[in-house]
C-alpha positions in Angstrom: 136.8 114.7 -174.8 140.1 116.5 -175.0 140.4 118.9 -178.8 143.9 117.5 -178.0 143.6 114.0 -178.0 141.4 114.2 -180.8 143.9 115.8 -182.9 147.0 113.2 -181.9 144.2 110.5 -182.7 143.7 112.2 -186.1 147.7 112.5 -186.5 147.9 108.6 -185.6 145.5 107.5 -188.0 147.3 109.5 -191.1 150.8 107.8 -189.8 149.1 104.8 -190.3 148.0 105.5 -193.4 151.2 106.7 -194.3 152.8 103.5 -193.7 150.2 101.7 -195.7 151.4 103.8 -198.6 155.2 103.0 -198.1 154.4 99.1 -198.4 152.0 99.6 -200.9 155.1 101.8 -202.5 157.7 99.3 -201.5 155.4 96.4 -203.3 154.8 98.0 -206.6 158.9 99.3 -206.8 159.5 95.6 -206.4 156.5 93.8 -208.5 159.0 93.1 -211.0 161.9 91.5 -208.5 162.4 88.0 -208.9 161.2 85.7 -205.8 160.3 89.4 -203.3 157.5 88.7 -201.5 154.9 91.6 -200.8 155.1 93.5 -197.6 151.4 94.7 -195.8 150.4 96.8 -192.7 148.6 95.3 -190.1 146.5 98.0 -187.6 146.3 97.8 -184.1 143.7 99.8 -181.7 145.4 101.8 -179.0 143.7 102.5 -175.9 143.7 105.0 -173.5 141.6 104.9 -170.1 138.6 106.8 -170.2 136.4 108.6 -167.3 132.3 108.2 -167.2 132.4 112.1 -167.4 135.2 112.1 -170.4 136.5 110.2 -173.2 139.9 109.8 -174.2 140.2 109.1 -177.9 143.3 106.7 -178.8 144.8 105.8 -182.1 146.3 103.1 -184.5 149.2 101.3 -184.5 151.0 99.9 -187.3 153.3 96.5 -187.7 154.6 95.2 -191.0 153.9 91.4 -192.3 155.8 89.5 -194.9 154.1 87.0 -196.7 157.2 84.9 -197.6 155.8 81.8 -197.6 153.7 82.5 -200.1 154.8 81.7 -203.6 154.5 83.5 -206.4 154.6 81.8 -210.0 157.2 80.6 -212.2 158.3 81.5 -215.4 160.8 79.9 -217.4 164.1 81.5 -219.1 166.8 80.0 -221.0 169.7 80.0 -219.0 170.2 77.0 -216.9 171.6 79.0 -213.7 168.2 80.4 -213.1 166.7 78.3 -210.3 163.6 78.6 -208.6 162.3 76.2 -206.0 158.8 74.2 -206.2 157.4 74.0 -202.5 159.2 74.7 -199.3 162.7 76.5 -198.9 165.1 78.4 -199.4 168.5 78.9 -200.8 171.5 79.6 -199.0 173.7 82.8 -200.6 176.9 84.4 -198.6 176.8 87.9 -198.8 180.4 90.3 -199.1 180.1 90.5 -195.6 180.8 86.2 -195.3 177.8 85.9 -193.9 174.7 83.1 -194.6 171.6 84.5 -195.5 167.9 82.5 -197.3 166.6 83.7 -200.3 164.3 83.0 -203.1 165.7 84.9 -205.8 167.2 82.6 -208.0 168.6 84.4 -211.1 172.4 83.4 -210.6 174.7 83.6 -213.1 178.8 83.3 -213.1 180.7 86.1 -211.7 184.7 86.8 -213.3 185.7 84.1 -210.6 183.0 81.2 -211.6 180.9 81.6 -208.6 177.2 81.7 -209.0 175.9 85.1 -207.8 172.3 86.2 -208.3 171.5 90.1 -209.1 172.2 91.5 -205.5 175.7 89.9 -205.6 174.8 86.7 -203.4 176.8 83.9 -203.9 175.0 80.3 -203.8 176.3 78.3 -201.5 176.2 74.5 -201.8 178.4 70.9 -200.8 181.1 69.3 -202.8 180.9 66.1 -204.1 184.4 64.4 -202.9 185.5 61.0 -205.1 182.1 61.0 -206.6 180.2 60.8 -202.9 176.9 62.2 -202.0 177.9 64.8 -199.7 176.1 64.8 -196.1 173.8 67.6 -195.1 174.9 69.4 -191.8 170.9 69.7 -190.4 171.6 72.4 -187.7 174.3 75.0 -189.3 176.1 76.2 -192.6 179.4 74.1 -191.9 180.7 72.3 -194.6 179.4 74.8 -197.3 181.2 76.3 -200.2 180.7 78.2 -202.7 179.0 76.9 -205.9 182.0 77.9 -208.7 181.3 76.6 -212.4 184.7 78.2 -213.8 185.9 76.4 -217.1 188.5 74.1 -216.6 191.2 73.0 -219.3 191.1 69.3 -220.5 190.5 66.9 -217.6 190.8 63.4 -217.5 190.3 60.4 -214.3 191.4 57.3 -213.9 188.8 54.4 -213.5 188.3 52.9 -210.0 184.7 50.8 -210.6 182.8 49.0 -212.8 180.4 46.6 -213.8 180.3 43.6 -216.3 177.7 40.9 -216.6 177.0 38.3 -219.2 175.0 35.3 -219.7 176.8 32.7 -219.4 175.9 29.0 -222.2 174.9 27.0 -219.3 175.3 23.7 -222.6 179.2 24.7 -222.4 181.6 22.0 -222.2 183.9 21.6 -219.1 186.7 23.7 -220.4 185.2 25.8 -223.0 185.9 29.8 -223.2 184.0 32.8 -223.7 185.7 36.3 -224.0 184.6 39.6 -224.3 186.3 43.0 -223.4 185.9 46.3 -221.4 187.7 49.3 -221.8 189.4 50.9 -218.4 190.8 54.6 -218.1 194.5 55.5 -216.2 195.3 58.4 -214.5 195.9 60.3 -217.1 193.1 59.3 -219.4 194.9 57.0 -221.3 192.4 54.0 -222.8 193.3 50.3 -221.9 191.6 47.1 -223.0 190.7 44.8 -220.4 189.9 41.1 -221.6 187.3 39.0 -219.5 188.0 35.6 -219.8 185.2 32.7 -218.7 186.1 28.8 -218.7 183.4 26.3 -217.8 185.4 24.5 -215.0 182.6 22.4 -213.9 178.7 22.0 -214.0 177.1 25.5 -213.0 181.1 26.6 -212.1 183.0 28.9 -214.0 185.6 30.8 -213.9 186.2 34.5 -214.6 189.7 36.1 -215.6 190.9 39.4 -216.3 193.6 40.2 -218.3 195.2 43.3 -219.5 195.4 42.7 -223.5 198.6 44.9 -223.9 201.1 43.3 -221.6 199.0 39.4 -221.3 199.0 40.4 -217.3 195.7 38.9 -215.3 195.2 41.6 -213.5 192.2 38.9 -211.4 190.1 35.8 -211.1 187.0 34.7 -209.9 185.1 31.6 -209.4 181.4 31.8 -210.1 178.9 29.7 -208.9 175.0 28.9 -210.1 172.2 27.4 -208.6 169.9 24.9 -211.0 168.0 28.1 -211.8 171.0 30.0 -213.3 171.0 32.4 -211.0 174.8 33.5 -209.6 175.6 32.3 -205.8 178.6 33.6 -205.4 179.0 36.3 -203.0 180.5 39.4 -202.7 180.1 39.5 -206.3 182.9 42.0 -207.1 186.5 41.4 -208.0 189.0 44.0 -207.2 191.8 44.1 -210.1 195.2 44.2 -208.5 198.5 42.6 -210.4 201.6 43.6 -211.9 199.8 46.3 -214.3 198.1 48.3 -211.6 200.7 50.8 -209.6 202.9 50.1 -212.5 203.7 53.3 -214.7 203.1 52.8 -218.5 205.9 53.5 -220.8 206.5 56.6 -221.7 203.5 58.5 -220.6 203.8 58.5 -216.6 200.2 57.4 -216.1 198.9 54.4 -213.6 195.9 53.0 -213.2 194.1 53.1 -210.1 192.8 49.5 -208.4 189.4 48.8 -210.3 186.7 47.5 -208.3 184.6 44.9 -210.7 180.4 44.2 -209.7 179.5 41.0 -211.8 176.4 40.5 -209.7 174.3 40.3 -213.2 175.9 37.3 -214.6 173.7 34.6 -215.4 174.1 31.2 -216.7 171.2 29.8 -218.6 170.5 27.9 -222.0 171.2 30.6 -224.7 174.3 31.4 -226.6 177.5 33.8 -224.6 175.6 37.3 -224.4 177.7 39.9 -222.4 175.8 43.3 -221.3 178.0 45.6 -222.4 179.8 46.7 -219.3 180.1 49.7 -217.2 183.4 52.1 -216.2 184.0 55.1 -214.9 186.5 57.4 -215.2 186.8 59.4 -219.1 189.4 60.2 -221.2 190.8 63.8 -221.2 187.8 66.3 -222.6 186.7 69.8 -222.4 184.5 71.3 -220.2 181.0 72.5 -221.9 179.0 73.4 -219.9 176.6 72.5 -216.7 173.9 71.0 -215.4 171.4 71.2 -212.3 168.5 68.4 -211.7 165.6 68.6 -209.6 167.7 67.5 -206.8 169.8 70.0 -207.0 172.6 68.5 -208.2 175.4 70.1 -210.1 176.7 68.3 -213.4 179.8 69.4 -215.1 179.2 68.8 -218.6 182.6 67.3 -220.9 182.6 67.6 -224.5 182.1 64.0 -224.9 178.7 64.1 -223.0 180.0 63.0 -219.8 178.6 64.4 -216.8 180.3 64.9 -213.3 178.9 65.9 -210.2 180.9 68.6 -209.1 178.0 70.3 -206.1 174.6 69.5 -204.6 173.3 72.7 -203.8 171.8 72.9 -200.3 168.4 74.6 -198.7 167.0 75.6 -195.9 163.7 76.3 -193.9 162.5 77.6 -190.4 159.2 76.7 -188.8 157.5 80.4 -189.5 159.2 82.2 -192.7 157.0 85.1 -191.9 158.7 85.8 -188.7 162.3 85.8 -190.8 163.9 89.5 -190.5 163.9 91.1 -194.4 167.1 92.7 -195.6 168.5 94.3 -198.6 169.2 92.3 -201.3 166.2 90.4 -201.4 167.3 88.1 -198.5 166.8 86.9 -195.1 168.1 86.2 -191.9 167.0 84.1 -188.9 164.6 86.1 -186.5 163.5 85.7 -183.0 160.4 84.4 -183.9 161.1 82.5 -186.9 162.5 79.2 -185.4 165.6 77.4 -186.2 167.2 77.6 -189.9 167.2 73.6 -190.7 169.0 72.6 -193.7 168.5 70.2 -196.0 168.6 68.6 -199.9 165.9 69.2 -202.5 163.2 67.0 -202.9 163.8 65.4 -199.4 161.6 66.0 -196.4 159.7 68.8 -196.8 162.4 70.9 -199.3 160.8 71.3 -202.4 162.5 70.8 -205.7 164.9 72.5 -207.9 164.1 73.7 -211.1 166.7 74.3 -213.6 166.0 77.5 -216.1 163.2 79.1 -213.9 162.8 81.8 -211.9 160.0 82.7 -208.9 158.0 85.5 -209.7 157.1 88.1 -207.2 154.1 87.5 -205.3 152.5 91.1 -205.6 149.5 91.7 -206.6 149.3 95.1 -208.5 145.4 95.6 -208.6 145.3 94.5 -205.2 147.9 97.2 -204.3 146.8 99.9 -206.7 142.9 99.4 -204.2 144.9 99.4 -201.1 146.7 102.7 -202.4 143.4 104.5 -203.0 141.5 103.0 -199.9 144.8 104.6 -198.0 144.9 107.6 -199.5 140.7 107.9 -198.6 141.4 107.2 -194.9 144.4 109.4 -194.7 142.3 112.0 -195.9 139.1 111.4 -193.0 142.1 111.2 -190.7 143.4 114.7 -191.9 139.8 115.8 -191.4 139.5 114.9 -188.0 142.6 116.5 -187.2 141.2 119.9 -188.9 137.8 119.5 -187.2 140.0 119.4 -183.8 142.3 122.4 -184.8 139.0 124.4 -185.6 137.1 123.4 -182.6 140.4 124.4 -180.9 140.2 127.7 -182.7 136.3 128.7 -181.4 137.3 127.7 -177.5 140.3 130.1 -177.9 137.9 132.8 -179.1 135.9 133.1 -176.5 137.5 135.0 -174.3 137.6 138.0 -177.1 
């Protein structure tokens, strides 16, 4: 056995040891950081061929191992820009640099711009909602992503373009009889207008429905509506899209239109009780504030009005690879695709397998502290046999060089 090659294999087992002690390190600096995930050293054997006369000692190798797919636990805050996610995925930040990255750490809050950063100056990144749409996911890239920007806004107002208004309809009316009841529309600058729905029995299980605008007498559109013997509407599509003189026409004085109104009466009835409308539906609100936000499990992001309205402004978007293990750590608590880690996939919470989005919560580290405070002293026990075997070497070395005096 070469005095040599023992001391390189005592050197090799205290740089393993070594680098033990920097994850360990690395893991207790960060047991505190919200959504890190705890580094460990893996050993390898090294081999080196050996004679039947002679043996040639080896050594250790080292490789690093993320567990990022495990998840540590959740605690919950008060601010409603903390997110954490429940199950699978990860959220999608732009760094100064404009690049994407994936990370767990959720505790965003608004920067002097609006924009949702978290502590390492990440900006979450998310889709727009456009006319009240569902955005769609782009699966296999970051395209169509923006930034998620919460900035107050002054008073805003919007104009009404759907709606819903059913009613139970006497089906004992007689042939000309009518029922009335009312729904109030917003224009395009928030302005409130008073929309009258008329119904006349025209014939046996027939009626018909008219809308007019109370302030100028204008119908604005009518429908005939037909029941079978049950009571139950047959007329189909049951929407009415209100078009006349009123709508494209400014109003007097204030500049403001409104905007075609599509109409769903799909839940009128006619059966043998008194006129009983449902109350209606509208969108569109008149001018308020902005107060504040909202985020559901979905990931959905609510503007909040001063009259309790909510708009949804962003659905925030995740992503996932087939290993997160394999993902390539970097500062900042983030990561970026590795060779190993599959393709990024992106996605909505609570859909496939994305988990879901919770709203004033944050993801705990997953370190351990007693487990790393054992590793520390198991490593610092081993590096210490190492540094024994290298001093054994050096003073076997030491005798053989003697000799000769």
């Amino acid at each position: 056995m070469s005095l040599y090659g023992t001391m390189r294999t005592g050197v090799s087992g205290m740089n393993a040891q070594a680098n033990r002690l920097s994850t360990v390190a690395e893991n207790i600096a960060n047991s505190s950081t919200t959504g890190y995930k705890r580094a460990s050293t893996e050993f390898s054997s090294m081999i080196l061929p050996s004679s039947n006369g002679s043996y040639n000692s080896g050594g250790v190798e080292t490789s690093v191992r993320y567990s990022i797919s495990d998840q540590g636990s959740t605690t919950y805050t008060t601010s409603a820009s903390d997110l954490a996610i429940d199950g699978d995925g990860f959220f999608i930040v732009r760094g100064a640099n404009g690049q994407e990255y994936l990370t767990r750490a959720g505790a965003f809050v608004q920067d002097d711009q609006g924009n949702l950063v978290n502590a390492a100056g990440f900006t979450l990144m998310g889709y727009e909602y456009e006319a009240g749409a569902d955005p769609t996911v782009v699966v296999n890239g970051f395209d169509g992503l923006t930034e998620v920007n919460l900035g107050s806004e002054g008073l805003t107002a919007a104009g009404s373009t759907a709606g819903a208004m059913g009613a139970n309809l006497p089906s004992g009316a007689a042939i000309g009889d009518v029922s009335t009841t009312s729904l109030i529309v917003y224009d395009t600058q928030g302005n409130t207008r008073i929309l009258d729905f008329n119904y006349e029995m025209l014939a046996a299980n027939q009626w018909e429905l008219d809308v007019v605008d109370r302030t100028t007498g204008t119908s604005l559109g009518t429908a005939t509506l037909d029941f079978d013997t049950s009571g139950a509407l047959t007329t189909s599509p049951a929407t009415l899209t209100l078009t006349g003189s009123l709508l494209g026409t400014p109003i007097t004085g204030s500049g403001a239109e409104l905007n075609n109104i599509t109409i769903d009466f799909s839940e009128t009835t006619q059966l043998g009780t008194s006129f009983t409308p449902d109350g209606g539906e509208i969108d569109g609100n008149a001018p308020s504030k902005v107060s504040g936000y909202q985020i559901d499990t979905d990931g959905v992001v609510y503007i909040k009005y001063a009259n309790g309205e909510l708009e949804p402004r962003y659905r925030i978007a995740l992503a996932n690879v087939q290993s997160p293990d394999k993902l390539v750590p970097e500062s900042g608590n983030v990561y970026s695709q590795g060779v190993d880690s599959g393709v990024i996939v992106t996605g909505f919470a609570g859909s496939g397998s994305f988990g879901e989005i919770l709203s004033g919560a944050l993801e705990s580290s997953n370190v351990d502290i007693a487990d790393e405070l054992t590793s520390m002293i198991e490593s610092q026990r081993n590096y210490t046999a190492n540094s024994k075997v290298f001093q054994t070497g050096s003073e076997l070395l030491e005798v053989l060089v003697n000799l000769k005096r």
